[in-house]
mmCIF file of the C-alpha atoms, coordinates in Angstrom:
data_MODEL
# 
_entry.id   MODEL 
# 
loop_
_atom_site.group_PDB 
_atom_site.id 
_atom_site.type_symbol 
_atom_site.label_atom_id 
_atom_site.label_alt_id 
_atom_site.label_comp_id 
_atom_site.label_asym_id 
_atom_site.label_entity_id 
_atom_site.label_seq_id 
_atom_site.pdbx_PDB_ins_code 
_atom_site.Cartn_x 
_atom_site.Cartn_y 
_atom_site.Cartn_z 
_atom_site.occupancy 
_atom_site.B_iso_or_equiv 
_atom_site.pdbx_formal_charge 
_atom_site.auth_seq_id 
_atom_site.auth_comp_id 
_atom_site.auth_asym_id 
_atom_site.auth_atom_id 
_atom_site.pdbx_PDB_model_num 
ATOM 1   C CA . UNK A 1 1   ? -5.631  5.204   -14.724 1.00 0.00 ? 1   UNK A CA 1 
ATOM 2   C CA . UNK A 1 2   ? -6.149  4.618   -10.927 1.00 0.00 ? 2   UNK A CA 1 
ATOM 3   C CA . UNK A 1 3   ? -3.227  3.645   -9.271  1.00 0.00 ? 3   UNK A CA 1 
ATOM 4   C CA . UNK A 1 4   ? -3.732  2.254   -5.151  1.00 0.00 ? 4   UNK A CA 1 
ATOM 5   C CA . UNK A 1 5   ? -1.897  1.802   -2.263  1.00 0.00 ? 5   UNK A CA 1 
ATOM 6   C CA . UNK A 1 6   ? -3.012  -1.534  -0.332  1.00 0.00 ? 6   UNK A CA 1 
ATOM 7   C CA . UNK A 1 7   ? -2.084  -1.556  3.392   1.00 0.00 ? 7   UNK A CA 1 
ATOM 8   C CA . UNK A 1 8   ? -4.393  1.035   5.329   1.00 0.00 ? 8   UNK A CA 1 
ATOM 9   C CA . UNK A 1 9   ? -6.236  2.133   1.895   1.00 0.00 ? 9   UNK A CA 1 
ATOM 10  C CA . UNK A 1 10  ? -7.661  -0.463  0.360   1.00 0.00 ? 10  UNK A CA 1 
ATOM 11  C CA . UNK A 1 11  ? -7.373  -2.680  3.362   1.00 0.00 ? 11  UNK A CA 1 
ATOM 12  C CA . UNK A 1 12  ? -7.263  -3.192  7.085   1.00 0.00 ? 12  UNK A CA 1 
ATOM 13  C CA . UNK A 1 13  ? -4.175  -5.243  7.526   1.00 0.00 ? 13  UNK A CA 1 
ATOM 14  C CA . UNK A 1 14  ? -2.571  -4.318  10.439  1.00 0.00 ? 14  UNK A CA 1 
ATOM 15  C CA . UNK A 1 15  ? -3.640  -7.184  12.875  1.00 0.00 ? 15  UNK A CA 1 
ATOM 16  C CA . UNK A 1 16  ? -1.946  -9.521  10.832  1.00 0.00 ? 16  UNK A CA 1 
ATOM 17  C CA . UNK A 1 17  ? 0.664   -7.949  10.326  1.00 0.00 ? 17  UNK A CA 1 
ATOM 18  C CA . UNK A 1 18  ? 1.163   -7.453  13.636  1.00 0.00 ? 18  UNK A CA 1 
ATOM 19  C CA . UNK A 1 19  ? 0.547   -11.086 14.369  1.00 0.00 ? 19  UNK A CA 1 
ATOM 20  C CA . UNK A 1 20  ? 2.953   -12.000 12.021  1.00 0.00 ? 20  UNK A CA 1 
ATOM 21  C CA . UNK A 1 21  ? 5.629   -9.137  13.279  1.00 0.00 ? 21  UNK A CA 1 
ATOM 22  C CA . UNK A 1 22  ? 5.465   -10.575 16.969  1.00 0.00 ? 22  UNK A CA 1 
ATOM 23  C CA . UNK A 1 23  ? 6.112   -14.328 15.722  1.00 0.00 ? 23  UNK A CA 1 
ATOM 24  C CA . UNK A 1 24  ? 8.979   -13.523 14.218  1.00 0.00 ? 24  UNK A CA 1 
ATOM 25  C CA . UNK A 1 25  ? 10.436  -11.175 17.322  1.00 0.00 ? 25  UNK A CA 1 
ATOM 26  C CA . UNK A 1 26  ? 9.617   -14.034 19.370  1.00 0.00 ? 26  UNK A CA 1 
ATOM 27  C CA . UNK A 1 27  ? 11.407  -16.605 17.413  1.00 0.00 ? 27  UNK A CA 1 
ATOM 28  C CA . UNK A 1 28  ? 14.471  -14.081 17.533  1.00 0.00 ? 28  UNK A CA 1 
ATOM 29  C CA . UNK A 1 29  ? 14.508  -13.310 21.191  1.00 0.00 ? 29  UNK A CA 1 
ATOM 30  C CA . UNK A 1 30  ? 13.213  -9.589  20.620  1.00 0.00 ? 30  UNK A CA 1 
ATOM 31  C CA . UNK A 1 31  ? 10.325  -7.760  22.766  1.00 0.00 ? 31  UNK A CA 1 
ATOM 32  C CA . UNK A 1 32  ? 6.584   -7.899  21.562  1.00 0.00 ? 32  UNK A CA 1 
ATOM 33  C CA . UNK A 1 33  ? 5.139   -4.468  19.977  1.00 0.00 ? 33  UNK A CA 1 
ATOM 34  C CA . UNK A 1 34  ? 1.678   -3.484  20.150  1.00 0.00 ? 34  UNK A CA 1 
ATOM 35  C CA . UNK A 1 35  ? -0.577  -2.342  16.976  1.00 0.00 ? 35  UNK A CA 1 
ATOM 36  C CA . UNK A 1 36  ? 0.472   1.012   17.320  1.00 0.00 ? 36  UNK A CA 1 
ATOM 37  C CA . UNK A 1 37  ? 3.962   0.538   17.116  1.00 0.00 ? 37  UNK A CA 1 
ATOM 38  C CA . UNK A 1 38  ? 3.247   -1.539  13.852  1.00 0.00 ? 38  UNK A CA 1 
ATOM 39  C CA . UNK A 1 39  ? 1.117   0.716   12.847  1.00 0.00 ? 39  UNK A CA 1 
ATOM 40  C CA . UNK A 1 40  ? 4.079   3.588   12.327  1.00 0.00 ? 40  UNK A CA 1 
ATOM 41  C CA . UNK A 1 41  ? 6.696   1.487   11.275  1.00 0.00 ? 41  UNK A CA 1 
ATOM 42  C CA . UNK A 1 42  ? 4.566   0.330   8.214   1.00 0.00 ? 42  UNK A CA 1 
ATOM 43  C CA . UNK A 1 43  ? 4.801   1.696   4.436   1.00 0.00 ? 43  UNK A CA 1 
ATOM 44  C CA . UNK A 1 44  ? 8.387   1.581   3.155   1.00 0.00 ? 44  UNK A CA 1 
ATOM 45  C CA . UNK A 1 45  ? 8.706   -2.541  2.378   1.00 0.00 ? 45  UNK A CA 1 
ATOM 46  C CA . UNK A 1 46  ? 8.988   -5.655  5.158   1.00 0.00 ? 46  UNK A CA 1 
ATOM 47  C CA . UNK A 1 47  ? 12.684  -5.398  6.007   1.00 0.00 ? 47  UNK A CA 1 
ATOM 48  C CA . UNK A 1 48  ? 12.683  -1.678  6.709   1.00 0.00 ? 48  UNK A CA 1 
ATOM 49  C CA . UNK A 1 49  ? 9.240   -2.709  8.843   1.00 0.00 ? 49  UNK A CA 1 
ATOM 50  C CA . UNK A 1 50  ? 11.479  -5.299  10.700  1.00 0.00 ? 50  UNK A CA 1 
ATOM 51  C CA . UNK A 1 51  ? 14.301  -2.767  10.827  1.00 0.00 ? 51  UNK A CA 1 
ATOM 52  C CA . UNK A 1 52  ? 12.117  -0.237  12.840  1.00 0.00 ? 52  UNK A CA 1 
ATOM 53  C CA . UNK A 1 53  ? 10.794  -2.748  15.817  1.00 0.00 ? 53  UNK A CA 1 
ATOM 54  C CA . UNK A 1 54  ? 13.846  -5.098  16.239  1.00 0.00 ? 54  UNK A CA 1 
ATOM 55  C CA . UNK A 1 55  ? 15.775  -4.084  19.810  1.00 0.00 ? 55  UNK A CA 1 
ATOM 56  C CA . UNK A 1 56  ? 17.658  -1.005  18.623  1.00 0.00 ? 56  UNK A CA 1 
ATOM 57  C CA . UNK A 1 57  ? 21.827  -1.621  17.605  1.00 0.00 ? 57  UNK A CA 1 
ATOM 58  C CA . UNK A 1 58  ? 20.246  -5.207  15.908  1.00 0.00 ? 58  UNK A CA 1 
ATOM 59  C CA . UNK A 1 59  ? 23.093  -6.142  13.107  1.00 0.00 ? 59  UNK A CA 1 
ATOM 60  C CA . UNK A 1 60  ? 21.848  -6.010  9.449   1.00 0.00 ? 60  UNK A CA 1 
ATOM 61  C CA . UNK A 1 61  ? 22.437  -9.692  9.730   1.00 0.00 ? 61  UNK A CA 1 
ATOM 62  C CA . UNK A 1 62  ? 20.001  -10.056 12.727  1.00 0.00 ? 62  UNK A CA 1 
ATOM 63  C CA . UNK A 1 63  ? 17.608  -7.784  10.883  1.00 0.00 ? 63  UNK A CA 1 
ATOM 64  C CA . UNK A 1 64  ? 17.898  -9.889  7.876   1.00 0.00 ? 64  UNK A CA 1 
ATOM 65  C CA . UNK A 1 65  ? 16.993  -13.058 10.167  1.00 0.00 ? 65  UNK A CA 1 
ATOM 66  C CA . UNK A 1 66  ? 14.391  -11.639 11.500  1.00 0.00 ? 66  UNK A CA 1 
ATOM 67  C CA . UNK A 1 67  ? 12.873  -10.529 8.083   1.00 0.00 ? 67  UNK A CA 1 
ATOM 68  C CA . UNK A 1 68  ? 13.368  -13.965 6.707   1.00 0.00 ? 68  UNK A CA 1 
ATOM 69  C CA . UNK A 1 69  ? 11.202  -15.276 9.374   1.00 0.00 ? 69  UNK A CA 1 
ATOM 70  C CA . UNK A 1 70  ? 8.775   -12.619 9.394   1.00 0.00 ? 70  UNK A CA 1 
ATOM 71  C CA . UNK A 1 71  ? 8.372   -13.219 5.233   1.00 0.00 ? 71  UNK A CA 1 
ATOM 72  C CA . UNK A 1 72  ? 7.316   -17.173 5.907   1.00 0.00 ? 72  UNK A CA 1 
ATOM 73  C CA . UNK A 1 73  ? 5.321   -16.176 9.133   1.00 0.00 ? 73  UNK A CA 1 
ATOM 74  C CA . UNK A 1 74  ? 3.454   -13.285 7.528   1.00 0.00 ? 74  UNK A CA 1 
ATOM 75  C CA . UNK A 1 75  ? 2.305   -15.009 4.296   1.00 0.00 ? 75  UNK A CA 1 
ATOM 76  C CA . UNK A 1 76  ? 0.650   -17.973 6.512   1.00 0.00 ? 76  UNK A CA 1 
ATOM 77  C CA . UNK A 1 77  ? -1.495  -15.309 8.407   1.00 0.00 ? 77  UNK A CA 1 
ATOM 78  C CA . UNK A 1 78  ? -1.705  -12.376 5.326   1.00 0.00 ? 78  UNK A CA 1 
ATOM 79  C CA . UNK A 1 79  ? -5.438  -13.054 4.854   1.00 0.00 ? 79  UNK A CA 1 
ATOM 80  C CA . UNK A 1 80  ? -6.202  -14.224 8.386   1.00 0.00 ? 80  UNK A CA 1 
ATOM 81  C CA . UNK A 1 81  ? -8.293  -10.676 9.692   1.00 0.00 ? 81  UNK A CA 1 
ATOM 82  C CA . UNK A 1 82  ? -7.419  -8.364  6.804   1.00 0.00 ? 82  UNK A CA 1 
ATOM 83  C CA . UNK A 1 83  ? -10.778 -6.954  5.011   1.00 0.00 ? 83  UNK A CA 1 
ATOM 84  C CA . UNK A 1 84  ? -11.673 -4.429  2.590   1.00 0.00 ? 84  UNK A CA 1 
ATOM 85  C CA . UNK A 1 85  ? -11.726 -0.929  4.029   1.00 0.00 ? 85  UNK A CA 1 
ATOM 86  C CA . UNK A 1 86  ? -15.556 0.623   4.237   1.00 0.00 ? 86  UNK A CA 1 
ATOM 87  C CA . UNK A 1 87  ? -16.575 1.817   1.267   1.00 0.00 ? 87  UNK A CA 1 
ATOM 88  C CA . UNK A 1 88  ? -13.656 0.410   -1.261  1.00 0.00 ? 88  UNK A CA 1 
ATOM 89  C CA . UNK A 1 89  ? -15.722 -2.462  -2.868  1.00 0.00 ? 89  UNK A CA 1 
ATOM 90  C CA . UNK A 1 90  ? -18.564 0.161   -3.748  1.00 0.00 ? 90  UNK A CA 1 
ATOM 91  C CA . UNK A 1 91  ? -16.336 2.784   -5.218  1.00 0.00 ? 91  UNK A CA 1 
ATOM 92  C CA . UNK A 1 92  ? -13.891 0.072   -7.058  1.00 0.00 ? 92  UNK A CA 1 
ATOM 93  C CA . UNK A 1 93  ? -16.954 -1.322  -8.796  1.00 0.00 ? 93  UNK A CA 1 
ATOM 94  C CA . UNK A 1 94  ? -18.722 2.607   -9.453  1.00 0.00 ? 94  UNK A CA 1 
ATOM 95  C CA . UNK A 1 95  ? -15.450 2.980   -11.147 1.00 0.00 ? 95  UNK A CA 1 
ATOM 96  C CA . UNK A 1 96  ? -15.989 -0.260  -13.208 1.00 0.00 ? 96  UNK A CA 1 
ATOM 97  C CA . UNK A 1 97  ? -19.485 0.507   -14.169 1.00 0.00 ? 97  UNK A CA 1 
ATOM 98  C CA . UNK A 1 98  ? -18.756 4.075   -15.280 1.00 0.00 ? 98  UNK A CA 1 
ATOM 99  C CA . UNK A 1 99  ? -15.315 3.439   -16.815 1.00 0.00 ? 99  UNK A CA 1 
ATOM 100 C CA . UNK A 1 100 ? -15.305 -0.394  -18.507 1.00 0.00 ? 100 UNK A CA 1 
ATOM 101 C CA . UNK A 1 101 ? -11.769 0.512   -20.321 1.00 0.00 ? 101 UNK A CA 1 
ATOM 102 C CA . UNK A 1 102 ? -10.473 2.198   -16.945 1.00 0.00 ? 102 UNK A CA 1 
ATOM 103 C CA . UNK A 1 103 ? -7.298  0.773   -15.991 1.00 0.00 ? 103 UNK A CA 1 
ATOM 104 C CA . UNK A 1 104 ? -6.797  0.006   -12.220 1.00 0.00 ? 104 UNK A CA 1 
ATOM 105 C CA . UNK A 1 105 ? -4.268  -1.355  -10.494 1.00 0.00 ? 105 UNK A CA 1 
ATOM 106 C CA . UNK A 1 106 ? -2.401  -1.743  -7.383  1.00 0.00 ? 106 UNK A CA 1 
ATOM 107 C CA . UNK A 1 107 ? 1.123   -0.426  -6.560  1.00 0.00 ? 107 UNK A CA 1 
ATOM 108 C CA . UNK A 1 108 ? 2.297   -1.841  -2.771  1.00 0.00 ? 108 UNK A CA 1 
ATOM 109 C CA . UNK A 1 109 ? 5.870   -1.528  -0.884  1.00 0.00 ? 109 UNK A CA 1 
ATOM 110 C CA . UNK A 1 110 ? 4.121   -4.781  0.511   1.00 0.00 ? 110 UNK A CA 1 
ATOM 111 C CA . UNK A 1 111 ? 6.035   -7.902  -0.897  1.00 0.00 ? 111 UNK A CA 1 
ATOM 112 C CA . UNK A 1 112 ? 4.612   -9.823  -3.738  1.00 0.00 ? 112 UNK A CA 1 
ATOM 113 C CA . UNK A 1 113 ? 3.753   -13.052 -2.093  1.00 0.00 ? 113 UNK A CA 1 
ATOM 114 C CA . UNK A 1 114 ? 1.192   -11.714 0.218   1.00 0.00 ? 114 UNK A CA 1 
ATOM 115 C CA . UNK A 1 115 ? -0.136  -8.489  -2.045  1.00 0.00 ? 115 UNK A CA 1 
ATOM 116 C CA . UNK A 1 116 ? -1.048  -12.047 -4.645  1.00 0.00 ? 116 UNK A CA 1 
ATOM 117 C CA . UNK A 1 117 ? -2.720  -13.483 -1.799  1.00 0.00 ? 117 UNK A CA 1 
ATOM 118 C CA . UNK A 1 118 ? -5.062  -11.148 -0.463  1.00 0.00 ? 118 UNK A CA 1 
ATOM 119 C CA . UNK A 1 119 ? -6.324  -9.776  -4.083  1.00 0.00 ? 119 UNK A CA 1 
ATOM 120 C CA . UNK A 1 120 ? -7.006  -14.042 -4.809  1.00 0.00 ? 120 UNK A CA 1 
ATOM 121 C CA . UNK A 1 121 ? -8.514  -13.799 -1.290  1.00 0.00 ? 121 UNK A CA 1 
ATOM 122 C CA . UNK A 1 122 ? -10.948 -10.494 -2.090  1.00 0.00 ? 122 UNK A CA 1 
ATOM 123 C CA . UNK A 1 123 ? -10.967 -11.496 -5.467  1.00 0.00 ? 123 UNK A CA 1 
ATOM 124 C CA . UNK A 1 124 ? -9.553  -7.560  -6.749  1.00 0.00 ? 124 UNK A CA 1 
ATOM 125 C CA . UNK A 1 125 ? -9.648  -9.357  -10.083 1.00 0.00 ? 125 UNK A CA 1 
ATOM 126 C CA . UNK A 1 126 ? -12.920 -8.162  -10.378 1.00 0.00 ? 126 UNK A CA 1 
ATOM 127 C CA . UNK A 1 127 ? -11.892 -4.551  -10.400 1.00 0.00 ? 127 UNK A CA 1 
ATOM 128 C CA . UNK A 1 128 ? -7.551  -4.623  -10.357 1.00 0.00 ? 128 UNK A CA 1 
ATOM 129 C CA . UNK A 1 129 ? -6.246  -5.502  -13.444 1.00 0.00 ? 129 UNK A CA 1 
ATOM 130 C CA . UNK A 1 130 ? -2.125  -5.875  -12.070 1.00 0.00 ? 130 UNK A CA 1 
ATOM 131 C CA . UNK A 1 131 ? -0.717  -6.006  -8.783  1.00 0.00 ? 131 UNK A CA 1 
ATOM 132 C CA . UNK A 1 132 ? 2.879   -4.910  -8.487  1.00 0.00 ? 132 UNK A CA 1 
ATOM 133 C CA . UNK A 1 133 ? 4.580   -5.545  -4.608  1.00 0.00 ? 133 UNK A CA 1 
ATOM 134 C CA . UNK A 1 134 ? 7.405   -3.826  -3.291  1.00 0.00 ? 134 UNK A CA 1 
ATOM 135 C CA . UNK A 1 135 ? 9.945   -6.620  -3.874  1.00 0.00 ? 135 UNK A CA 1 
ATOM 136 C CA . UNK A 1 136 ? 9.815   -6.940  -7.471  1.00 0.00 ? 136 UNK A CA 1 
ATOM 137 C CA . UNK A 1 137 ? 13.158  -5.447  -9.938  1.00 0.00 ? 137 UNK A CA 1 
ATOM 138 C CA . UNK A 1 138 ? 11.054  -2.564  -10.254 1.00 0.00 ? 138 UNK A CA 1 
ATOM 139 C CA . UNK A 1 139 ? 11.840  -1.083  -6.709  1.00 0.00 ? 139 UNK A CA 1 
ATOM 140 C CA . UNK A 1 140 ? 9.290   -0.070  -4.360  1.00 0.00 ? 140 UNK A CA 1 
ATOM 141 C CA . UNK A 1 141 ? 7.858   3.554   -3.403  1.00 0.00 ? 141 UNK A CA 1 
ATOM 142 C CA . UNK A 1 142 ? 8.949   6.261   -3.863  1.00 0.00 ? 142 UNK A CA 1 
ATOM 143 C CA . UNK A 1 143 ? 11.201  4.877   -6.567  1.00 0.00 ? 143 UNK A CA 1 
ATOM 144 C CA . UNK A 1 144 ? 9.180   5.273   -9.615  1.00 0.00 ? 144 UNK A CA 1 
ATOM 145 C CA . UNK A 1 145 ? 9.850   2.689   -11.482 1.00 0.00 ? 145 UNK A CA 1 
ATOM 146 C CA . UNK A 1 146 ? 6.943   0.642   -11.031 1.00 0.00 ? 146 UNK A CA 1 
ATOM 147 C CA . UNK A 1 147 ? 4.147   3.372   -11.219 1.00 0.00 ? 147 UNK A CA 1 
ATOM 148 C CA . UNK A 1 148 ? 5.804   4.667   -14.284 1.00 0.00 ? 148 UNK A CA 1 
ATOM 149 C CA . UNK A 1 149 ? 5.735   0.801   -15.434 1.00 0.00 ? 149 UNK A CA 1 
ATOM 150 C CA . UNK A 1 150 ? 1.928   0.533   -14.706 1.00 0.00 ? 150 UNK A CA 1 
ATOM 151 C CA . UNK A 1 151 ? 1.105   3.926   -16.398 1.00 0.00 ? 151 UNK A CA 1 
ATOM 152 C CA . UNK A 1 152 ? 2.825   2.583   -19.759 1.00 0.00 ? 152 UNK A CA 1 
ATOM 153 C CA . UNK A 1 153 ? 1.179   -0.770  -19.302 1.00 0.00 ? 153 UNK A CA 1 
ATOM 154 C CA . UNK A 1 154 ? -2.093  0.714   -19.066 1.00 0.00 ? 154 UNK A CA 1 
ATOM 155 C CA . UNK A 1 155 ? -0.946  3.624   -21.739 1.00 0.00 ? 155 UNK A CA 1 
ATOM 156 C CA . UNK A 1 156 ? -1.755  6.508   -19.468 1.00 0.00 ? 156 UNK A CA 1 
ATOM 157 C CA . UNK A 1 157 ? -0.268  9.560   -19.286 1.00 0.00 ? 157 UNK A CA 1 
ATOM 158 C CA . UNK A 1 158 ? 0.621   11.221  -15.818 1.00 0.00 ? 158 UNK A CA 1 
ATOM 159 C CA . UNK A 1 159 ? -2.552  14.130  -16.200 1.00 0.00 ? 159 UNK A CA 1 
ATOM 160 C CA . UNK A 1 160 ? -4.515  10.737  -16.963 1.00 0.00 ? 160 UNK A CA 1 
ATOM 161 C CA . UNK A 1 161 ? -3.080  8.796   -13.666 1.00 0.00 ? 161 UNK A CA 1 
ATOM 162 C CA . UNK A 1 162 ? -3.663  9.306   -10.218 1.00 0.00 ? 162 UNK A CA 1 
ATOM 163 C CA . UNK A 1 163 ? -2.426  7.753   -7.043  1.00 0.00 ? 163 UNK A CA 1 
ATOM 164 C CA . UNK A 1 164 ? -4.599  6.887   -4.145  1.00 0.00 ? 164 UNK A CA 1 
ATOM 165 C CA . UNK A 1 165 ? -2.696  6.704   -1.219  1.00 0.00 ? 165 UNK A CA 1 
ATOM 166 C CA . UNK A 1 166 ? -2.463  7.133   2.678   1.00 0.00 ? 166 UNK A CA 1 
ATOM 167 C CA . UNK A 1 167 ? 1.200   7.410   3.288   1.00 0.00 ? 167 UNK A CA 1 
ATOM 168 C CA . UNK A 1 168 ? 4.871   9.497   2.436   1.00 0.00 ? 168 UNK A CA 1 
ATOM 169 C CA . UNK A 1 169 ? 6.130   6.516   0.297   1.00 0.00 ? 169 UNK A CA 1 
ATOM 170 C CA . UNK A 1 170 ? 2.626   7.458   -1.883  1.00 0.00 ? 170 UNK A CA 1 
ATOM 171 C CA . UNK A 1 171 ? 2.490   11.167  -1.707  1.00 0.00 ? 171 UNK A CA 1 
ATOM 172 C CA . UNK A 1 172 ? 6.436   10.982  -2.730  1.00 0.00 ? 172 UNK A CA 1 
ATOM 173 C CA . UNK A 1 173 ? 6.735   7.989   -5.661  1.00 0.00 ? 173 UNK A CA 1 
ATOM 174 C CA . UNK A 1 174 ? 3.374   10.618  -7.155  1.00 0.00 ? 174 UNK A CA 1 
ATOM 175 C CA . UNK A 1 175 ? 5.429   13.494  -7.205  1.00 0.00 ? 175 UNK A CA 1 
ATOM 176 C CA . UNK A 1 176 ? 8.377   11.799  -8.522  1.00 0.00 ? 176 UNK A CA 1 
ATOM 177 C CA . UNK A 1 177 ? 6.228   10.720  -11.592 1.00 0.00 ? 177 UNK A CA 1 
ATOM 178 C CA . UNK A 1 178 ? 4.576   13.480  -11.913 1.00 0.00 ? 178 UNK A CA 1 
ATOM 179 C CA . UNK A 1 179 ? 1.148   12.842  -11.347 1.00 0.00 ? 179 UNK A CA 1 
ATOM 180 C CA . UNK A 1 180 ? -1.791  13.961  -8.732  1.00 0.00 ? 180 UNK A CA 1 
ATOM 181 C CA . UNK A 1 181 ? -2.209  11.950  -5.449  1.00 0.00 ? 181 UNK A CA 1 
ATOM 182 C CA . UNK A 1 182 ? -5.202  11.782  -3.431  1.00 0.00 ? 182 UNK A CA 1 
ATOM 183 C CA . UNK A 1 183 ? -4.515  11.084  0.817   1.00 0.00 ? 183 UNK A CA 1 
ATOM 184 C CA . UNK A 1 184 ? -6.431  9.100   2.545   1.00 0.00 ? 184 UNK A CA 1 
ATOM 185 C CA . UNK A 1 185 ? -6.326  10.105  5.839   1.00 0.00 ? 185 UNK A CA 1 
ATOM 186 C CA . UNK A 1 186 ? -5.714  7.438   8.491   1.00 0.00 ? 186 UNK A CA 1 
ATOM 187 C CA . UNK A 1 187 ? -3.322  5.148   7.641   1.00 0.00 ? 187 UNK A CA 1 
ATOM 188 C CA . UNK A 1 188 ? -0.607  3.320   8.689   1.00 0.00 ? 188 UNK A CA 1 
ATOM 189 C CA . UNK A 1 189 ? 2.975   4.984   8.813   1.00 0.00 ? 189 UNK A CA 1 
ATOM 190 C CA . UNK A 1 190 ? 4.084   7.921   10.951  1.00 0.00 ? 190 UNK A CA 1 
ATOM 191 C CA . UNK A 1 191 ? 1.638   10.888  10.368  1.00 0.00 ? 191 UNK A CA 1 
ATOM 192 C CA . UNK A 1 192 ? 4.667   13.260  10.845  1.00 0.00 ? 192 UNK A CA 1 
ATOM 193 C CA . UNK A 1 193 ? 6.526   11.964  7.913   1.00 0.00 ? 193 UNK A CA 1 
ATOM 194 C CA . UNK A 1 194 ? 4.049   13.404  5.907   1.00 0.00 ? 194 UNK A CA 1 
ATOM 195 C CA . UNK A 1 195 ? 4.273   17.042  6.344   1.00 0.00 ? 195 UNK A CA 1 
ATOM 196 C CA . UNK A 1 196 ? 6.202   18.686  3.117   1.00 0.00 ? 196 UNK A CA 1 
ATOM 197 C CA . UNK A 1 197 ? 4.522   16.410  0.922   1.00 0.00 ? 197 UNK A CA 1 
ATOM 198 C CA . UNK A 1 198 ? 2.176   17.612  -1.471  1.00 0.00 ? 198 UNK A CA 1 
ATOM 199 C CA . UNK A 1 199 ? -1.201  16.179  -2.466  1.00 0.00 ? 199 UNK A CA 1 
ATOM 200 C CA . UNK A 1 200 ? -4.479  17.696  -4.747  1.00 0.00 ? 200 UNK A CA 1 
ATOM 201 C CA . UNK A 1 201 ? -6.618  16.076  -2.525  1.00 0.00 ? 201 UNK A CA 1 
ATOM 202 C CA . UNK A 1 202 ? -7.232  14.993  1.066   1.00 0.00 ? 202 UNK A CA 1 
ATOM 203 C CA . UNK A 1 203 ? -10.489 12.354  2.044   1.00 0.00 ? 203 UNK A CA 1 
ATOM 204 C CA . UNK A 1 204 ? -11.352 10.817  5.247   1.00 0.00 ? 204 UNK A CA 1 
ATOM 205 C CA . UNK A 1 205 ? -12.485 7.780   3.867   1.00 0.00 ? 205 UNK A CA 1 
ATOM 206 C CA . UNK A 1 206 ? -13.851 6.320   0.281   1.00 0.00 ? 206 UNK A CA 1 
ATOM 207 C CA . UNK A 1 207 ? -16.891 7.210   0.862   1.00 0.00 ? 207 UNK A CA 1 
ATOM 208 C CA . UNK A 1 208 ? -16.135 11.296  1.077   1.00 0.00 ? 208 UNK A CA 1 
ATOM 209 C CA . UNK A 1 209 ? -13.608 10.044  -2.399  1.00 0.00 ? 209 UNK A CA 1 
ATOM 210 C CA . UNK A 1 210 ? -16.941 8.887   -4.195  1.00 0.00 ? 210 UNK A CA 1 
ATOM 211 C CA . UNK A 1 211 ? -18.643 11.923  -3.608  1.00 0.00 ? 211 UNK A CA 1 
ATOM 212 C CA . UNK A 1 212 ? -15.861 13.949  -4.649  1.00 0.00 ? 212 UNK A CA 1 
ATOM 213 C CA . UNK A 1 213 ? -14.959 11.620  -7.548  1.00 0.00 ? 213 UNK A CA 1 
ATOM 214 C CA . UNK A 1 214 ? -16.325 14.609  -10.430 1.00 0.00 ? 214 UNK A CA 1 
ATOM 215 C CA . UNK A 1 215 ? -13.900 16.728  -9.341  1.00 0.00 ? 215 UNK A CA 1 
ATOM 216 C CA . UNK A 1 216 ? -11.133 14.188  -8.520  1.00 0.00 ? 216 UNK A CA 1 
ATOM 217 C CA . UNK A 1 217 ? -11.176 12.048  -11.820 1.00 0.00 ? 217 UNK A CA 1 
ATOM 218 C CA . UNK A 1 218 ? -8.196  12.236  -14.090 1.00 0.00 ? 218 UNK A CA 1 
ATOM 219 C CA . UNK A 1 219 ? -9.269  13.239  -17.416 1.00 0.00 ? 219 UNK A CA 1 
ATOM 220 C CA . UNK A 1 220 ? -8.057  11.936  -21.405 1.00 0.00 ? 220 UNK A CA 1 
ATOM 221 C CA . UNK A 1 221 ? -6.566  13.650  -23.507 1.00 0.00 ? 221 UNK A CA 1 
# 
């Protein structure tokens, strides 16, 4: 079973985000933040995202606020500029072709709503069989509980799952579960937060995962 991250593996989604995350400062009274700021505050759900880029000594309550607005403001724009990252679209459906009972899905600290959206939008149908946000009663990463609810949906032990992944919350909620991760070098989240967490693998891109995929693939039985 293969087992994805969304935001900055499967997809470019930061300038929405980012549109969405300076709406909802603005409608608060809090100062803009550029992509780069976004960029590390993302990968451990929307409120800890607002949490990180409100003015600092904001009340939970005024981080709460802010969230609420962000969660309306950020599904209307979700799908705006988002795409599929190079090279994800031609390994999903390699996978497909050389696997038809292969079990893929994707496993995102990003809330339901807009994780729904953008696989209607891409149409991940084609290749995802569930998509579980962070928001759901089964926690988000790096609690396990909906990895380990994936894996028994799709009947897959851990030596038969592996995460793909470009962030801590990944490397961590695989190592909790006990299965391999592959990093995707990259992505969002801050790069530092990283270090002391293992991973079997390390790729630039999809394109170097595909050409390692022999080695890579998780094996039955």
């Amino acid at each position: 079973m293969l087992v994805y991250d969304l935001d900055g593996t499967l997809f470019e989604t930061l300038p929405d985000l980012c549109t969405a995350v300076n709406l909802s400062l603005a409608a608060h009274d809090h100062p803009q933040k550029s992509l780069d700021e976004v960029r590390k505050a993302i990968g451990d759900g929307a409120r800890i995202l607002i949490a990180r880029l409100v003015q600092p000594g904001s009340s939970d309550s005024e981080i709460d606020a802010v969230w609420e607005t962000f969660r309306v403001e950020y599904l209307k724009v979700c799908a705006d500029s988002s795409f599929l990252l190079p090279g994800v679209e031609e390994f999903l459906e390699s996978r497909r072709q050389d696997f038809p009972g292969r079990f893929q899905a994707i496993l995102t600290n990003k809330p339901q709503a807009p994780s729904d959206a953008l696989a209607v939008r891409f149409k991940m149908e084609r290749w995802i069989g569930r998509v579980v946000g962070g928001d759901t009663p089964l926690g988000k990463k790096p609690e396990t509980g909906g990895l380990l609810d994936l894996m028994t949906w799709a009947g897959a032990a851990p030596e038969q799952t592996l995460m793909i992944g470009d962030g801590p919350a990944d490397l961590a909620v695989a190592q909790n579960a006990g299965v391999k991760c592959v990093l995707v070098e990259g992505g969002y989240g801050n790069p530092q937060e990283l270090e002391g967490r293992p991973w079997a693998w390390k790729v630039a891109n999809f394109a170097e995962l595909a050409a390692l995929w022999i080695e890579i693939e998780p094996r039955n039985g």
